[in-house]
C-alpha positions as CSV (number, residue, x, y, z in Angstrom):
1,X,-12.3,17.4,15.6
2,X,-12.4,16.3,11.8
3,X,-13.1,12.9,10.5
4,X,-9.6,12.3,9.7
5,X,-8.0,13.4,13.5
6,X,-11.2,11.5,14.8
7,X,-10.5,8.4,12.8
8,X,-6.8,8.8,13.7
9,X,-7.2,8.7,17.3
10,X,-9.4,5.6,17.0
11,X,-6.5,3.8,15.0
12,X,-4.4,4.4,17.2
13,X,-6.5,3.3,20.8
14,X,-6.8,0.5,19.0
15,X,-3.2,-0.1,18.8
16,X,-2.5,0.9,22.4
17,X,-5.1,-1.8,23.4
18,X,-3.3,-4.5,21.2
19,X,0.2,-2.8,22.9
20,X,-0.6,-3.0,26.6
21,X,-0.5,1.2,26.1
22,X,-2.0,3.4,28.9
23,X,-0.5,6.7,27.8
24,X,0.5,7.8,24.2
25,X,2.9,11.4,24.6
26,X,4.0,13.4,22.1
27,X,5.7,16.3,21.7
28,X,5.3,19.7,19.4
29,X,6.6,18.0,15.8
30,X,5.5,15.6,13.3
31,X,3.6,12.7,15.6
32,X,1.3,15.3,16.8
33,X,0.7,17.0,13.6
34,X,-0.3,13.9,11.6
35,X,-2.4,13.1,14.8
36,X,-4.0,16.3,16.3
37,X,-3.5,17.9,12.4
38,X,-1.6,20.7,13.9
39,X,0.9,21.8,16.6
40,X,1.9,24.7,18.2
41,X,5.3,26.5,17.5
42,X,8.0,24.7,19.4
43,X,10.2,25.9,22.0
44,X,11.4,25.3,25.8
45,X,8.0,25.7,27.2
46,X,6.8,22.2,27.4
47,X,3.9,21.2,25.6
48,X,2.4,17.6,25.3
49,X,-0.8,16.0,23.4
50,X,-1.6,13.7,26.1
51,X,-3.8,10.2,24.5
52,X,-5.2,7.7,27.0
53,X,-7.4,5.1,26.5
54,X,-10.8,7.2,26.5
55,X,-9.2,10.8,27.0
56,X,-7.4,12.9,25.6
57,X,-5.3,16.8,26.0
58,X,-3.0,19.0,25.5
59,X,-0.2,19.9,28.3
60,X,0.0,23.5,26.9
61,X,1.8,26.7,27.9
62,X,-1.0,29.4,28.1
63,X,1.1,31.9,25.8
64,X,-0.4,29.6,23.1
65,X,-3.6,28.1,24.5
66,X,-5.9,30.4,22.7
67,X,-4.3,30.2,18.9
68,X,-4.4,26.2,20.1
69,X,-8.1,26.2,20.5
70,X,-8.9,27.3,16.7
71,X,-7.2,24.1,15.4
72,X,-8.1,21.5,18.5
73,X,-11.4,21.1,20.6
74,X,-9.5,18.8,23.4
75,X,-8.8,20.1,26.9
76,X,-6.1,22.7,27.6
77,X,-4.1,22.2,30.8
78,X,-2.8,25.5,30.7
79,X,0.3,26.5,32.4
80,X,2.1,30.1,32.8
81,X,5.5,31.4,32.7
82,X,5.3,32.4,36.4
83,X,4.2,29.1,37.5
84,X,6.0,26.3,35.6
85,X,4.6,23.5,34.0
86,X,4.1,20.9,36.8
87,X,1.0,21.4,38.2
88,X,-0.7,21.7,35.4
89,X,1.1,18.6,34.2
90,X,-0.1,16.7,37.9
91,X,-3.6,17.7,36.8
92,X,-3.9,16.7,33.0
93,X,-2.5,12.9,34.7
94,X,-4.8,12.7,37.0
95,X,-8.0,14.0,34.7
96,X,-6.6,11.8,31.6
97,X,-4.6,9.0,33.3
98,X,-5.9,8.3,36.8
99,X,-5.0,4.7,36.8
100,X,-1.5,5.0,36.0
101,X,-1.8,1.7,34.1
102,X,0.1,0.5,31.0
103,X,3.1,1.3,29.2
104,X,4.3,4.8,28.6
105,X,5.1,5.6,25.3
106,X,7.1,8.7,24.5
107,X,7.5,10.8,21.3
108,X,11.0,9.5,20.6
109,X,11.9,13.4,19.0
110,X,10.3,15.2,21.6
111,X,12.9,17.6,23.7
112,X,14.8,15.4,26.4
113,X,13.6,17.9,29.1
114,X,9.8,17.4,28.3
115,X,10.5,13.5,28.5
116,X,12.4,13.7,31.6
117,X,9.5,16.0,33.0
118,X,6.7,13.3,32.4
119,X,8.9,10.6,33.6
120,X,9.5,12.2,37.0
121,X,5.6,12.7,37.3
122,X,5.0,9.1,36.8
123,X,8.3,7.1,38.4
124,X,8.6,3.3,37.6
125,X,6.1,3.3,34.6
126,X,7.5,0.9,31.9
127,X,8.8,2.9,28.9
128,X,8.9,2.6,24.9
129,X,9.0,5.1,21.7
130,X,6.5,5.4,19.3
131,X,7.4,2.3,16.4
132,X,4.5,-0.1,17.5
133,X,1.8,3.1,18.4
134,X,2.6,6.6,16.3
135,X,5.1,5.5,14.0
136,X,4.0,2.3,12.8
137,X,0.4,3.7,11.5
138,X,2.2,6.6,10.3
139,X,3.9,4.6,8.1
140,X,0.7,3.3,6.5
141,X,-0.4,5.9,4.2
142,X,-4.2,6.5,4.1
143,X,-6.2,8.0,0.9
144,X,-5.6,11.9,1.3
145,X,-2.0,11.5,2.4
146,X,-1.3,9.3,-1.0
147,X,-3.1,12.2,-2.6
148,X,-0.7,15.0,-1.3
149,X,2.2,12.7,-1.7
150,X,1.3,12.3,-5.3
151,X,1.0,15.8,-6.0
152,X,4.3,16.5,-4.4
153,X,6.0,13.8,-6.6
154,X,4.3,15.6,-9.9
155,X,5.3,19.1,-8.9
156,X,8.8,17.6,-8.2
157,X,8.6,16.2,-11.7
158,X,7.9,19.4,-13.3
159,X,11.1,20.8,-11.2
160,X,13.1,18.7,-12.5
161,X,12.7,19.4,-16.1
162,X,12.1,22.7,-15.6
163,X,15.5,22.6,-14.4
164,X,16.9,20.6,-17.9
165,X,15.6,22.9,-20.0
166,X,17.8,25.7,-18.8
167,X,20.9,23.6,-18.1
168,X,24.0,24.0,-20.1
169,X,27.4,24.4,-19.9
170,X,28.9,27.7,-17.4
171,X,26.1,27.5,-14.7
172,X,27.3,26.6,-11.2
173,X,25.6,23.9,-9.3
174,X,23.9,26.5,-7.4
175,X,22.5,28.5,-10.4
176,X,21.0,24.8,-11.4
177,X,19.6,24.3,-7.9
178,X,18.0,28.4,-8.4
179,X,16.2,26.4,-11.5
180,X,14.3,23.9,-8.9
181,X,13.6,26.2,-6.4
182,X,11.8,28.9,-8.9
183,X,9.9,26.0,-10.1
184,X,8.2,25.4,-6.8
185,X,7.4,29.0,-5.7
186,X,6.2,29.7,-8.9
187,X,3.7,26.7,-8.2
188,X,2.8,26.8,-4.6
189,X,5.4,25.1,-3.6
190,X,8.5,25.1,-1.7
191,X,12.1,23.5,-2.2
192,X,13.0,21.4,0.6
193,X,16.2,20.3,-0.4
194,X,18.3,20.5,-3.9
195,X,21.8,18.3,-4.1
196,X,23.1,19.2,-7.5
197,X,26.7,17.1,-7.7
198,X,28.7,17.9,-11.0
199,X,30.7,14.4,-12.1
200,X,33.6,14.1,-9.0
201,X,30.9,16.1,-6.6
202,X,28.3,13.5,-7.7
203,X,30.8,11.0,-5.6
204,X,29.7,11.9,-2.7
205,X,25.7,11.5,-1.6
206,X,25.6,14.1,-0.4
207,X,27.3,16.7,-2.0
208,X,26.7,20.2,-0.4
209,X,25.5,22.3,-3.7
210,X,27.8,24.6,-4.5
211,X,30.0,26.9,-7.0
212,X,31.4,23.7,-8.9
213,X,30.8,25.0,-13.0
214,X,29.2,22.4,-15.6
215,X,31.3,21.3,-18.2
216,X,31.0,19.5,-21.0
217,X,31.2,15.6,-20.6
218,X,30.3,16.2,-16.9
219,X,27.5,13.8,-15.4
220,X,25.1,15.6,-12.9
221,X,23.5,14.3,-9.7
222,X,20.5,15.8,-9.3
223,X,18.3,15.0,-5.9
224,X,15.5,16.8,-5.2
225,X,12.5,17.5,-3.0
226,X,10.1,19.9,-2.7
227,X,6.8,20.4,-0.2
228,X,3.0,21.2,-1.0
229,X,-0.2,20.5,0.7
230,X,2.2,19.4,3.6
231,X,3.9,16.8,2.3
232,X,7.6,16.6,1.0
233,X,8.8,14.9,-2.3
234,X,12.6,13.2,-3.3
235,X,13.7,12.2,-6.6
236,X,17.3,11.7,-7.6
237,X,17.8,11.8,-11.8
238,X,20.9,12.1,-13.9
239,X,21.8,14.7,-16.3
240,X,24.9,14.4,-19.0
241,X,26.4,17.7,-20.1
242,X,27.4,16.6,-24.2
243,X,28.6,13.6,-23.8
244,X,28.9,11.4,-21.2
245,X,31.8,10.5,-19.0
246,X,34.0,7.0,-20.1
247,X,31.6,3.8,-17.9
248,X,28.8,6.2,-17.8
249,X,26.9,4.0,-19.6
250,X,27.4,1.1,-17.9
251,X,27.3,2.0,-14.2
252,X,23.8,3.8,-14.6
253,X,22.5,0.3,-16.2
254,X,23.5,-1.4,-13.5
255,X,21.8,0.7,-10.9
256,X,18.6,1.1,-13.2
257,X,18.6,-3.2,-12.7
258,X,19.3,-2.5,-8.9
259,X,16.5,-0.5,-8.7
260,X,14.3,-2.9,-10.6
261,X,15.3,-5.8,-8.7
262,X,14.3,-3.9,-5.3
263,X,11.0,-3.1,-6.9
264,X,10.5,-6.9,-7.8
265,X,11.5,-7.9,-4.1
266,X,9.0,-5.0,-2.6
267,X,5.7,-6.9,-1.5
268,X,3.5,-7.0,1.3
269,X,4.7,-9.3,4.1
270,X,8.3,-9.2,3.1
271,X,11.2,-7.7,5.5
272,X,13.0,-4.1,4.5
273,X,16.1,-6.3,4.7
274,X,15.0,-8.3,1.8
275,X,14.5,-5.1,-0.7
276,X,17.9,-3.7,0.3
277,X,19.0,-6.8,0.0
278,X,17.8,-7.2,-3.7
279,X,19.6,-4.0,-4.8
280,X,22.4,-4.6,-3.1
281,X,23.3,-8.1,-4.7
282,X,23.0,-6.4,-8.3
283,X,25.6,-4.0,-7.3
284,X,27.6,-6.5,-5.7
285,X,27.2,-9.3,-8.6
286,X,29.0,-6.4,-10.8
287,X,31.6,-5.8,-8.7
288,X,30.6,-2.3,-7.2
289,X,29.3,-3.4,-3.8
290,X,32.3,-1.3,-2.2
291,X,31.0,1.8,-4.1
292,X,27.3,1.7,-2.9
293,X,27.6,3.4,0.3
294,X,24.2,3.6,2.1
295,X,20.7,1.8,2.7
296,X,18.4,1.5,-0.2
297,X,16.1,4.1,1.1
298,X,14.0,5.5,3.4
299,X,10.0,6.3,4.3
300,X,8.5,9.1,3.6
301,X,5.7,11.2,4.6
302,X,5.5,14.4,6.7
303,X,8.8,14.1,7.5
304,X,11.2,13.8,4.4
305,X,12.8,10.6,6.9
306,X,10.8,8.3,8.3
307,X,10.0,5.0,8.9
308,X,10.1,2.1,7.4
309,X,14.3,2.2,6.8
310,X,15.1,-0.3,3.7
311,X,18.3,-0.9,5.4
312,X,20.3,-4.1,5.5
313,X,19.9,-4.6,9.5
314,X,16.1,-3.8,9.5
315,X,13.3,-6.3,10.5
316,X,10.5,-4.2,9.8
317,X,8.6,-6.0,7.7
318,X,6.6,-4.2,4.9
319,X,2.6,-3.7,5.0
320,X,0.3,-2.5,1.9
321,X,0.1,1.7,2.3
322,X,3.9,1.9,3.6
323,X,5.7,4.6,1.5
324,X,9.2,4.6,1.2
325,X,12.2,5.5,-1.6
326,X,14.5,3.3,-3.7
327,X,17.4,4.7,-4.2
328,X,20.5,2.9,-5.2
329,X,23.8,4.2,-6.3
330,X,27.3,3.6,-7.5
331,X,29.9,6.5,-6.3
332,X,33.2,6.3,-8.0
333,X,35.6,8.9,-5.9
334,X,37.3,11.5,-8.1
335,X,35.2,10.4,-11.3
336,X,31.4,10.6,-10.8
337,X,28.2,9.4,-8.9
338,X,25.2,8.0,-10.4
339,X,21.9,7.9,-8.3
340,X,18.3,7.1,-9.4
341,X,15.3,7.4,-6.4
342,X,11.6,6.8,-7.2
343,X,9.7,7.0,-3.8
344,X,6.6,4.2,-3.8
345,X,3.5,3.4,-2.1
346,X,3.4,-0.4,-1.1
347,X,-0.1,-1.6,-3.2
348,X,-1.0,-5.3,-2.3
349,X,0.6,-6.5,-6.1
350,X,3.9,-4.4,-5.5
351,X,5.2,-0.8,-5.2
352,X,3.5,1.8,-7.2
353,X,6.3,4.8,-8.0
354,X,4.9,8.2,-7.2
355,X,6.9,9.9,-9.9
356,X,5.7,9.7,-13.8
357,X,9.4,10.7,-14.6
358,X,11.8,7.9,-16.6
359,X,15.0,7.6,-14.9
360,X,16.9,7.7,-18.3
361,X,19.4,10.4,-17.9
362,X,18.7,13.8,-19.4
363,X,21.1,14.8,-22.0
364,X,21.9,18.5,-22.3
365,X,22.7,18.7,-26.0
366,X,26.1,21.3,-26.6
């Protein structure tokens, strides 16, 4: 077991102490690979890391027991095709959770069928997800994830203006999004995700790339994301084809001040609600809260989703290594969009931005 898994499980028995947690199980996904550093390919069989207070294993179909053992030293309750999984299942319990005390906590995106499996092997055991176990330290960033995550947000970088230096008038959305995705294989990389939304397509957030042909006077959505080293990256930018669009001007200042102002309210100790919030009232104040459409952001981290939501309903409040975006925008239907996403780290003064890139639009000179 590496230092890192090791000092993962120990964070998080420490949190199913504080919790009243007896059994911690998750699923083939991302829980178990930021905990166990790996998991196995996912299908029906059922598989499950199993974490009690002083033991720990894997629930594991023996078609993938041995390739499990070169990436984890824990026990292997290994189950075959001709016998199903429940006996195996009965013993890893009664080996790693003999008292059958405490709270059950499921992997909230494991399969149904694997949840449904574990809760008929232990009836009447009190139930919750992951947010107060799992998720919530997953949320808190440690050293080498900030270090991957930074990487990814300076390879995205170098996407994007890889991308604006071929730009120009008579490519199609698609042939811009071609520019990104070059960028990261050429560099390690991989593109996760590239919505390129030309002026009217830039109305909607998310704009399926597609044959749409820049024009001049068009202004361009561009959010994208890329993966290396295991972790993702998101960005949005703006590029003008010439020049821009009548109100360009004045709708992108008005989201560059939204995003400031959710910076300003981003602090240790405060609630998501309270950075949405912060965006949201510039927007609002200028009389486009009916064109911003969706929560200021979102975390990041394995997943290119995740916890903590900067939504206005949220009561998660924010703690120092949390990673999240923020990303406000103004979408005017038929016209264009306008878009600008740094993701952060939380640092005890205030958000740092992951990105080095300004969020002035790029202007592709005709």
């Amino acid at each position: 077991m590496s230092d890192i898994v090791a000092q993962r499980f120990t964070r998080l028995r420490a949190e199913m102490e504080k919790t009243g947690t007896g059994l911690v199980a998750l699923g083939p996904g991302s829980h178990m690979e930021w905990l166990a550093g790996f998991h196995p390919h996912p299908d029906e069989r059922p598989c499950l890391l199993l974490v009690a207070s002083e033991k720990a294993g894997f629930l594991m179909p023996a078609l993938n027991a041995e390739a499990a053992r070169l990436s984890s030293d824990l026990p292997m309750f290994e189950w075959a095709d001709a016998d199903g999984p429940n006996a195996a299942l009965q013993a890893a319990l009664a080996d790693l959770f003999p008292a059958r005390a405490g709270r059950l906590v499921l992997d909230e995106t494991m399969r149904a069928d694997f949840a449904l499996l574990l809760i008929d092997a232990l009836p009447g055991i009190e139930r919750a997800f992951t947010d107060d176990t799992v998720g919530r330290l997953r949320a808190m960033k440690d050293d080498s994830e900030y270090r991957r995550l930074k990487a990814s947000a300076l390879l995205n970088d170098e996407a994007m203006k890889a991308a604006w230096a071929q730009m120009k008038p008579g490519m199609t959305e698609t042939e811009v999004a071609d520019l990104v995705d070059e960028h990261f294989a050429a560099h390690g990389g991989r593109v996760q995700f590239s919505i390129i939304g030309a002026s009217e397509n830039g109305a909607h957030p998310h704009h399926s790339t597609g044959a749409r042909v820049l024009r001049e006077g068009d202004a361009v959505v561009m959010d994208i994301g890329g993966r290396i080293g295991g972790y993702p990256s998101d960005m949005t930018r703006m590029a003008i084809i010439g020049e821009a669009p009548e109100g360009y001007g004045q709708i992108h200042s008005i989201v560059e001040k939204a995003v400031q102002a959710a910076l300003a309210a981003a602090r240790p100790g405060v609630p998501a609600s309270t950075v949405d919030r912060a965006a949201r009232q510039v927007i609002e104040d200028a009389g486009y809260g009916e064109y911003f459409v969706h929560r200021t952001g979102h975390g990041l981290g394995i997943d290119i989703h995740e916890p903590p939501y900067i939504t206005a309903s949220s009561d998660t409040v924010l703690e120092e290594g949390m990673v999240f975006s923020i990303e406000p925008g103004i979408y005017l239907p038929g016209r264009f969009g306008i878009r600008l996403e740094d993701i952060v780290i939380l640092r005890a003064d205030g958000p740092e931005i992951l990105s080095a890139l300004p969020r002035d639009a790029f202007v592709v000179r005709i």
